[in-house]
NUSEKE-372017 format. One record per residue (C-alpha): x, y, z; residue in three letters; residue number from 1. Coordinates in Angstrom, 1 decimal, decimal comma, m for minus. Each point is the difference from the previous one (the first is absolute). Example, Ala and Ser with C-alpha at 12.3 -4.5 7.8 and 13.67 -1.06 7.14 Angstrom:
2
<pt X="12,3" Y="m4,5" Z="7,8" kollo="Ala" finu="1"/>
<pt X="1,4" Y="3,4" Z="m0,7" kollo="Ser" finu="2"/>
***
This chain:
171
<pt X="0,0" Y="0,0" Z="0,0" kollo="Unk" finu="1"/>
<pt X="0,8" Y="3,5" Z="m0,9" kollo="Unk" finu="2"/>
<pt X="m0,8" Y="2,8" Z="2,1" kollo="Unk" finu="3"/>
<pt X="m0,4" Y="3,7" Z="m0,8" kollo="Unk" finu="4"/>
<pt X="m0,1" Y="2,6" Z="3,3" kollo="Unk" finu="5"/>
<pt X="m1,7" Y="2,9" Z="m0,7" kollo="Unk" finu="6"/>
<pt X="0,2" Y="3,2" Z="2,3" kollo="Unk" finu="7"/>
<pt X="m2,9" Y="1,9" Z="m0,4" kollo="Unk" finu="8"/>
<pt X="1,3" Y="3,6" Z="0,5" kollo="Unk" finu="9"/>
<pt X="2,1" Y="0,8" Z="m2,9" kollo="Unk" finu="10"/>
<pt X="m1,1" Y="m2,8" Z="m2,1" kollo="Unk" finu="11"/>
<pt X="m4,0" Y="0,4" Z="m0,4" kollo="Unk" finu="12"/>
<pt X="0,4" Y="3,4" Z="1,2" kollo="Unk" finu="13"/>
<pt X="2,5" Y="2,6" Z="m1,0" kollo="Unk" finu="14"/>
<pt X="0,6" Y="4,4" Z="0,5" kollo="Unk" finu="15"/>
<pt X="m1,0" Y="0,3" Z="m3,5" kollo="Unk" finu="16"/>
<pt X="m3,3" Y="m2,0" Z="0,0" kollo="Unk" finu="17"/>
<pt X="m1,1" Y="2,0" Z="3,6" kollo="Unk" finu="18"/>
<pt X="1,0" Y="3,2" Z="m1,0" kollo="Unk" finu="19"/>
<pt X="m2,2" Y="m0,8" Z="m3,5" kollo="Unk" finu="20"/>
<pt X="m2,8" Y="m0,9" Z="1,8" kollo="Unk" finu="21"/>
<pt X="m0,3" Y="3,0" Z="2,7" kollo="Unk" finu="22"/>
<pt X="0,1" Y="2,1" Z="m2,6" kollo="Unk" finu="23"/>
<pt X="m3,2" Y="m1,9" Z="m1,4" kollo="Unk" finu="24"/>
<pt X="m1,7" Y="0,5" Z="3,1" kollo="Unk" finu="25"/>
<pt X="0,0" Y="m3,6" Z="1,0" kollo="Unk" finu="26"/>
<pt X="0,6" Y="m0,9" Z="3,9" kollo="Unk" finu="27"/>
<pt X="3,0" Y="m2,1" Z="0,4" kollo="Unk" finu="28"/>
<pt X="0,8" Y="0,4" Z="3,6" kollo="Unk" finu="29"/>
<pt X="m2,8" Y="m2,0" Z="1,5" kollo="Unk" finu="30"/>
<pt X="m1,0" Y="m2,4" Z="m3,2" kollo="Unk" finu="31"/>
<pt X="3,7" Y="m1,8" Z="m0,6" kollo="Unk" finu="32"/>
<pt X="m1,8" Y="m1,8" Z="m2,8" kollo="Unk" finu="33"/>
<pt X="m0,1" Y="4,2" Z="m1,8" kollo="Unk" finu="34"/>
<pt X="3,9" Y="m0,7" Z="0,7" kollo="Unk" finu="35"/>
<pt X="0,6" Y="m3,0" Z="m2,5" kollo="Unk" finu="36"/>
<pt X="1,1" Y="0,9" Z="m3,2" kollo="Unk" finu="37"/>
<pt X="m1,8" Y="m1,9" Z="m2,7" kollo="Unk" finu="38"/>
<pt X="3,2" Y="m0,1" Z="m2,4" kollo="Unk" finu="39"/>
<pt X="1,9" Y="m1,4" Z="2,5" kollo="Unk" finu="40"/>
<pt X="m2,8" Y="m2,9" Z="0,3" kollo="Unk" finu="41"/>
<pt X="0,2" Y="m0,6" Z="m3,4" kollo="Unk" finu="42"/>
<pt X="3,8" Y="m0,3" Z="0,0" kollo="Unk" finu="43"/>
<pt X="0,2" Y="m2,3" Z="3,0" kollo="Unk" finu="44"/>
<pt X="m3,0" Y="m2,0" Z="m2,0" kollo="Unk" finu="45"/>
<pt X="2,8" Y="m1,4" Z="m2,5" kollo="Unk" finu="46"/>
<pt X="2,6" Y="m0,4" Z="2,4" kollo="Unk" finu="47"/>
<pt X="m2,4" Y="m2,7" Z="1,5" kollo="Unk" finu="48"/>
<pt X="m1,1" Y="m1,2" Z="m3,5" kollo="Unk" finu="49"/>
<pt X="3,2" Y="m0,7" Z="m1,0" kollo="Unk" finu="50"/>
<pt X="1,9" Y="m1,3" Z="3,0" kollo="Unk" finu="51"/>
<pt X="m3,3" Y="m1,8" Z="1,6" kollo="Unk" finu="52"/>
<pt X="1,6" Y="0,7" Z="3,4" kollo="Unk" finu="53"/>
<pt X="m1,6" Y="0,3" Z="3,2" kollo="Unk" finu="54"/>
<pt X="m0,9" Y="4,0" Z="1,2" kollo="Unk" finu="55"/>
<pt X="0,6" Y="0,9" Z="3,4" kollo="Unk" finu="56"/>
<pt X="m0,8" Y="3,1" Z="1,7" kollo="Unk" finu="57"/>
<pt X="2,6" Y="2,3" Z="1,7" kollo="Unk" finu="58"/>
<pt X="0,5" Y="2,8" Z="1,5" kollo="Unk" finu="59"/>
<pt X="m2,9" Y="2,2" Z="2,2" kollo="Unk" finu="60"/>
<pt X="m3,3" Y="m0,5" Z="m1,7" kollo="Unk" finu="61"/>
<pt X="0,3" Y="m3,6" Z="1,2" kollo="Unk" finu="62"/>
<pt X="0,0" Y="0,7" Z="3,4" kollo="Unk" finu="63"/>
<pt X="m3,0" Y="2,5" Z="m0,6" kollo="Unk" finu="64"/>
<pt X="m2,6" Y="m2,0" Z="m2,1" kollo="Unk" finu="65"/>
<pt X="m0,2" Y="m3,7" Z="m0,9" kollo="Unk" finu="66"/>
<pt X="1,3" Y="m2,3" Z="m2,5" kollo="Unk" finu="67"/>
<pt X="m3,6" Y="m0,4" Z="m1,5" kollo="Unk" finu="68"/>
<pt X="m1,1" Y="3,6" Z="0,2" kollo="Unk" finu="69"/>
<pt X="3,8" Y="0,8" Z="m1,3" kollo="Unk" finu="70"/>
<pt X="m1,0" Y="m2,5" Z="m3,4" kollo="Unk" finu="71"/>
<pt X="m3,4" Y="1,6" Z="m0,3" kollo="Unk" finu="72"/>
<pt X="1,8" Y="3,8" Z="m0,1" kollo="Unk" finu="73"/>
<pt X="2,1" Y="m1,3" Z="m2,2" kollo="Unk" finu="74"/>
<pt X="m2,9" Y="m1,7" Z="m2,4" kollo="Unk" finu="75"/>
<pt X="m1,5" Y="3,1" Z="m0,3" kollo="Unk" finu="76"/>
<pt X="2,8" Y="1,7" Z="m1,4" kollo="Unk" finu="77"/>
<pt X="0,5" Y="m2,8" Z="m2,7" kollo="Unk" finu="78"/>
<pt X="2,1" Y="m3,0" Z="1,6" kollo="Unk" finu="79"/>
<pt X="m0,3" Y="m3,1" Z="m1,5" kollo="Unk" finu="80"/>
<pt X="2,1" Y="m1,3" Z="2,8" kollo="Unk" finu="81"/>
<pt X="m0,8" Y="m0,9" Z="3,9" kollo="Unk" finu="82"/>
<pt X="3,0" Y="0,1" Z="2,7" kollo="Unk" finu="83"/>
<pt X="m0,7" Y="m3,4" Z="2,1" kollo="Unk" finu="84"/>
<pt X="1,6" Y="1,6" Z="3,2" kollo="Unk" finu="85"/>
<pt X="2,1" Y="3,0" Z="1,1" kollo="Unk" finu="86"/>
<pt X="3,6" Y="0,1" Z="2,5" kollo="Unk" finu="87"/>
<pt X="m1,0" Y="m0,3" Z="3,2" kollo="Unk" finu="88"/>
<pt X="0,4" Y="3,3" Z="2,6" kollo="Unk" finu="89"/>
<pt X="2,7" Y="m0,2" Z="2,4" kollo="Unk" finu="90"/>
<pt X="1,1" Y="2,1" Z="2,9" kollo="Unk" finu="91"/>
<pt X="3,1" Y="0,1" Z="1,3" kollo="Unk" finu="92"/>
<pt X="0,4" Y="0,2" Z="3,6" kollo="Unk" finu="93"/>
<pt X="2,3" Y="2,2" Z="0,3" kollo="Unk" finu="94"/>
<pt X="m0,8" Y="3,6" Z="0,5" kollo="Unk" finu="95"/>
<pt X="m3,6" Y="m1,2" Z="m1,6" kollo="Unk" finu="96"/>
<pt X="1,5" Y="0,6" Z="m3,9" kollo="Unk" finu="97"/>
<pt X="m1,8" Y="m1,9" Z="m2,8" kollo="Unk" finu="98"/>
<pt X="1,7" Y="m2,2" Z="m1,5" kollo="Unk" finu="99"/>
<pt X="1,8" Y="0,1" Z="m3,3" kollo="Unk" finu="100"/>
<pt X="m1,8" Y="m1,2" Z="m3,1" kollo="Unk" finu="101"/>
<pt X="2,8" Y="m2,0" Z="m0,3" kollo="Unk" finu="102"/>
<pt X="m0,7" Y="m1,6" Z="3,1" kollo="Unk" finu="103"/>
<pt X="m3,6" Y="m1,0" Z="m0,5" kollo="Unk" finu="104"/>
<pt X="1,1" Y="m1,6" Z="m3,8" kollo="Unk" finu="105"/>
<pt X="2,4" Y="m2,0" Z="1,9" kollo="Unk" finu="106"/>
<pt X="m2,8" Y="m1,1" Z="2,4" kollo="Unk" finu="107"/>
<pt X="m2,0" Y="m0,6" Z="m3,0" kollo="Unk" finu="108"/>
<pt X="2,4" Y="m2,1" Z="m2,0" kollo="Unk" finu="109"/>
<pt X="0,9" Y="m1,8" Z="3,5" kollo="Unk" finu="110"/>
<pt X="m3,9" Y="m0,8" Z="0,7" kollo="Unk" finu="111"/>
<pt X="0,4" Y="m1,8" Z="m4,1" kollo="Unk" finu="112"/>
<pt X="2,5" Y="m2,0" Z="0,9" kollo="Unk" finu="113"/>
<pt X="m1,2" Y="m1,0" Z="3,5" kollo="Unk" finu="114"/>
<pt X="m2,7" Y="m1,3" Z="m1,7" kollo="Unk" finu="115"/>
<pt X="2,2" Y="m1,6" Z="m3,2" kollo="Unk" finu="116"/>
<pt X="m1,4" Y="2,1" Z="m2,6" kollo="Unk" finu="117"/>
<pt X="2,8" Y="0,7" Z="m2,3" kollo="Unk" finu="118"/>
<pt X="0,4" Y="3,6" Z="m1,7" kollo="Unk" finu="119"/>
<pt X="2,0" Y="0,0" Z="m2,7" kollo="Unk" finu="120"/>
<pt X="0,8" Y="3,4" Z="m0,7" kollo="Unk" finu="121"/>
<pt X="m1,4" Y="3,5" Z="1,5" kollo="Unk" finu="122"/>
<pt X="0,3" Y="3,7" Z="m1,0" kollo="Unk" finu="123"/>
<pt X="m1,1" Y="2,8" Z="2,0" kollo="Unk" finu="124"/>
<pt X="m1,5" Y="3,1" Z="m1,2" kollo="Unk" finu="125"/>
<pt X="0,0" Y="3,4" Z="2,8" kollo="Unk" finu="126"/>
<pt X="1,3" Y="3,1" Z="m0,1" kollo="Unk" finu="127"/>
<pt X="2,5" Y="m0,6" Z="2,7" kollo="Unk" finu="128"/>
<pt X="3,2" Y="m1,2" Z="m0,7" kollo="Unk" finu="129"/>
<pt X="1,8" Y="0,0" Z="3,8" kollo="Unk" finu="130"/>
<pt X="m2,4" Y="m2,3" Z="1,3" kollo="Unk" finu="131"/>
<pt X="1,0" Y="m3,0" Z="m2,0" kollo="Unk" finu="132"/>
<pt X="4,0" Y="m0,8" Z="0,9" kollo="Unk" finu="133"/>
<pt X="m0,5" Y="m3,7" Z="m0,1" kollo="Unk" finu="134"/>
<pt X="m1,9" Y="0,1" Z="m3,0" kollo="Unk" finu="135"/>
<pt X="1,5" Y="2,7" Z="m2,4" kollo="Unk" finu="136"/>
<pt X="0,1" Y="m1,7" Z="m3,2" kollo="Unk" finu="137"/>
<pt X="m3,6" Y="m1,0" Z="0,4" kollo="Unk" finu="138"/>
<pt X="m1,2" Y="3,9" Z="m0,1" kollo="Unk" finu="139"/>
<pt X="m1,1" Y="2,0" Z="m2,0" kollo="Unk" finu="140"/>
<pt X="m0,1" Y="3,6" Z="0,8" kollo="Unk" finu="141"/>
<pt X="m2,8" Y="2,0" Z="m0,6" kollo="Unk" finu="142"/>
<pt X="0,4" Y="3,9" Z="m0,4" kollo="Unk" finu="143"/>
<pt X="m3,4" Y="1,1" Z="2,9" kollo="Unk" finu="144"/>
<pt X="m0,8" Y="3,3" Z="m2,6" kollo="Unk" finu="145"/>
<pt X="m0,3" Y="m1,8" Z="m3,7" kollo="Unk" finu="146"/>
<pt X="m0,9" Y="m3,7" Z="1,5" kollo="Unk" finu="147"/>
<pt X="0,3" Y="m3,0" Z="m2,0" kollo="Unk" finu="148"/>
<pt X="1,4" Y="m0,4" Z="m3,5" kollo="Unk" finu="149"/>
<pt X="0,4" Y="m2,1" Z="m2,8" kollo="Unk" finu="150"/>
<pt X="3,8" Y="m0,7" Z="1,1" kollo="Unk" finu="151"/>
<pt X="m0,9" Y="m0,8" Z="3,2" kollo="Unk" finu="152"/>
<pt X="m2,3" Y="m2,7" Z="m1,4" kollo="Unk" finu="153"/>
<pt X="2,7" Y="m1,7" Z="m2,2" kollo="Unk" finu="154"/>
<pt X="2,7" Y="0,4" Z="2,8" kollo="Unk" finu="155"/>
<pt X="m2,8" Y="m2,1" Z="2,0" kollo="Unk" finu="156"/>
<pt X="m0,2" Y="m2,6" Z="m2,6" kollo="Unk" finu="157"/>
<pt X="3,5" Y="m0,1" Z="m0,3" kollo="Unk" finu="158"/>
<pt X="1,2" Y="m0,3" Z="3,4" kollo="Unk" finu="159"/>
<pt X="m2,8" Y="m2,9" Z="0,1" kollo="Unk" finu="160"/>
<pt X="1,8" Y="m1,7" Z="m3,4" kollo="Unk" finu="161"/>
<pt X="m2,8" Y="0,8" Z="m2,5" kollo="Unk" finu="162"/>
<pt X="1,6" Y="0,6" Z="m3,3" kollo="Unk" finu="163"/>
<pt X="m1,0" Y="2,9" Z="m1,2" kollo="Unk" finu="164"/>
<pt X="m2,5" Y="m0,3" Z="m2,8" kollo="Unk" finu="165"/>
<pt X="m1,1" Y="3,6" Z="m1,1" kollo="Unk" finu="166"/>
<pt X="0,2" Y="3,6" Z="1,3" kollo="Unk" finu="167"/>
<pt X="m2,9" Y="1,0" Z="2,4" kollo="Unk" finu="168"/>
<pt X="m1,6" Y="3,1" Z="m1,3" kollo="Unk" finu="169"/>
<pt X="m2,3" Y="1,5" Z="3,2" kollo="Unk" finu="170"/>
<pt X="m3,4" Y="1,6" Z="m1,1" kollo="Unk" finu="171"/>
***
């Protein structure tokens, strides 16, 4: 199995997409689903297509809504894909930080294996990059103001061993 984690800041939602939409009028601090840029839905739509991995949710919305209400968000902005499960949310104990992103992927990945499911290969996709020491050659870093592009998407396939088959054009 293949597995694709997705942050959601930075990846369904970027600067450019927010600052578009406020100056539509549209409320995007207290609807998240206003936040999730339908380009970057369509993008992520092949990435799945062609690599048929496994989404998994990263990063804050998973700690705010659920797996199934982040899928139906995500449905009604075009996805023809549904994430099966997201990181899980750690804290650390000491001096009550959160833990890295990295952290909770490893706990994820652990969990897998504790319970002999095999990944094969993984990529992750966040707008962080100093979060991720023990995994830096499975990121792919997202710039937060333009979000998600067709490089990023044949990076992703790459790093997951997809040959390349043609160029991604976005919408």
């Amino acid at each position: 199995m293949d597995i694709v984690f997705v942050s959601t800041d930075g990846i369904l939602s970027n600067q450019h997409h927010l600052e578009f939409i406020s100056k539509r009028g549209i409320n995007y601090m207290s609807i998240h689903q206003n936040q999730i840029d339908k380009e970057k839905v369509s993008l992520l739509n092949h990435l799945f297509v062609r690599s048929g991995a496994l989404p998994v949710f990263t990063g804050t919305w998973k700690d705010q809504y659920s797996v199934s209400r982040l899928n139906e968000m995500l449905r009604k902005c075009g996805a023809n894909w549904k994430a099966q499960d997201a990181t899980p949310y750690l804290y650390k104990l000491d001096n009550n930080k959160f833990a890295t992103p990295s952290d909770e992927i490893g706990m994820y990945l652990h969990r897998l294996y504790s319970k002999q499911i095999t990944v094969n290969n993984f990529v992750i996709l966040d707008h962080h990059l100093n979060n991720y020491d023990d995994y830096s050659s499975k990121v792919i870093k997202i710039n937060y103001e333009k979000g998600l592009k067709p490089f990023h998407i044949e990076k992703a396939l790459s790093v997951l061993g997809i040959e390349k088959k043609k160029k991604i054009v976005s919408n």
